[in-house]
C-alpha positions as CSV (number, residue, x, y, z in Angstrom):
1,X,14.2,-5.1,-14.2
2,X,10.7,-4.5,-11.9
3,X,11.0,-1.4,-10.3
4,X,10.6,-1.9,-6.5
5,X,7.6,-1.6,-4.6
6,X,8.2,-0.1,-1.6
7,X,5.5,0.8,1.4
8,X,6.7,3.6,4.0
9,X,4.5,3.2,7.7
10,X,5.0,7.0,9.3
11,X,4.1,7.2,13.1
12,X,3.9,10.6,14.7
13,X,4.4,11.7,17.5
14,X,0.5,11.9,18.3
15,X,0.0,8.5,17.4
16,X,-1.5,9.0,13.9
17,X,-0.4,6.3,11.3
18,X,0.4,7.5,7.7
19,X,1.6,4.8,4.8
20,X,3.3,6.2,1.9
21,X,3.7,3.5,-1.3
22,X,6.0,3.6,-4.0
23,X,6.3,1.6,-7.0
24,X,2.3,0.6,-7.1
25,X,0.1,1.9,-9.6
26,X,-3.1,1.7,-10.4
27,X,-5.5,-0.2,-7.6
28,X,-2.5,-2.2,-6.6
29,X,-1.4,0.4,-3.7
30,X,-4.9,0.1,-2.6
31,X,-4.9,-3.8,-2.5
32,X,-1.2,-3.8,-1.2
33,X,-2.0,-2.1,2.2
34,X,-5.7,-2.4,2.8
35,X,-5.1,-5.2,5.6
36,X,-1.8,-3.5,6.9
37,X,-3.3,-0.3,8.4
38,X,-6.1,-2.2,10.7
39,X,-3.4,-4.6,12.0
40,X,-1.8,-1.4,12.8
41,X,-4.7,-0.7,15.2
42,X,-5.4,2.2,13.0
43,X,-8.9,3.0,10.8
44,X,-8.1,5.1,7.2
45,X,-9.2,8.5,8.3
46,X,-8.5,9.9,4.3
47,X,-6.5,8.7,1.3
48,X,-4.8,10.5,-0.8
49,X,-4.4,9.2,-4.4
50,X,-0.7,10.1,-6.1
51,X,0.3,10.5,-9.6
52,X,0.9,6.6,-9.6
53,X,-2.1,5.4,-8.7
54,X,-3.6,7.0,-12.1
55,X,-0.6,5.1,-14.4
56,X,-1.2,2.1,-15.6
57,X,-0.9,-0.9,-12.6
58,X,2.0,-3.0,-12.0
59,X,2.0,-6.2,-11.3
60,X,3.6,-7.4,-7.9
61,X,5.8,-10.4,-7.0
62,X,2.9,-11.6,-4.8
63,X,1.8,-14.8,-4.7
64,X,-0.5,-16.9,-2.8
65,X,-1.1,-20.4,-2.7
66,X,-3.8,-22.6,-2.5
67,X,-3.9,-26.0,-0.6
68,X,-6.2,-28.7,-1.7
């Protein structure tokens, strides 16, 4: 079984946005959240890279489609 991916979106109570992933390694965290922040209404101030983002990247169930 996949182990789940899992993305966290912290508020505080100054406003400030933090997203926490779990289950994505590699780039995949990175590509996973890059559009969720700005539709947030937020700008990436820092990042801060975990032990998982240096492992090996898992693949997610994400899918997109393509009409023609």
């Amino acid at each position: 079984m996949a182990e789940k991916a899992e993305i966290e979106v912290i508020i505080g109570p100054d406003g400030e946005v933090r997203l926490e992933t779990r289950g994505l390694r590699g780039q995949a965290c990175v590509d996973e959240t890059k559009d969720l922040l700005p539709a947030l209404g937020g700008r990436i101030r820092s990042r801060e890279k975990t032990r998982e983002y240096y492992q090996q990247e898992t693949k997610t169930g994400r899918t997109t489609s393509r009409r023609r």
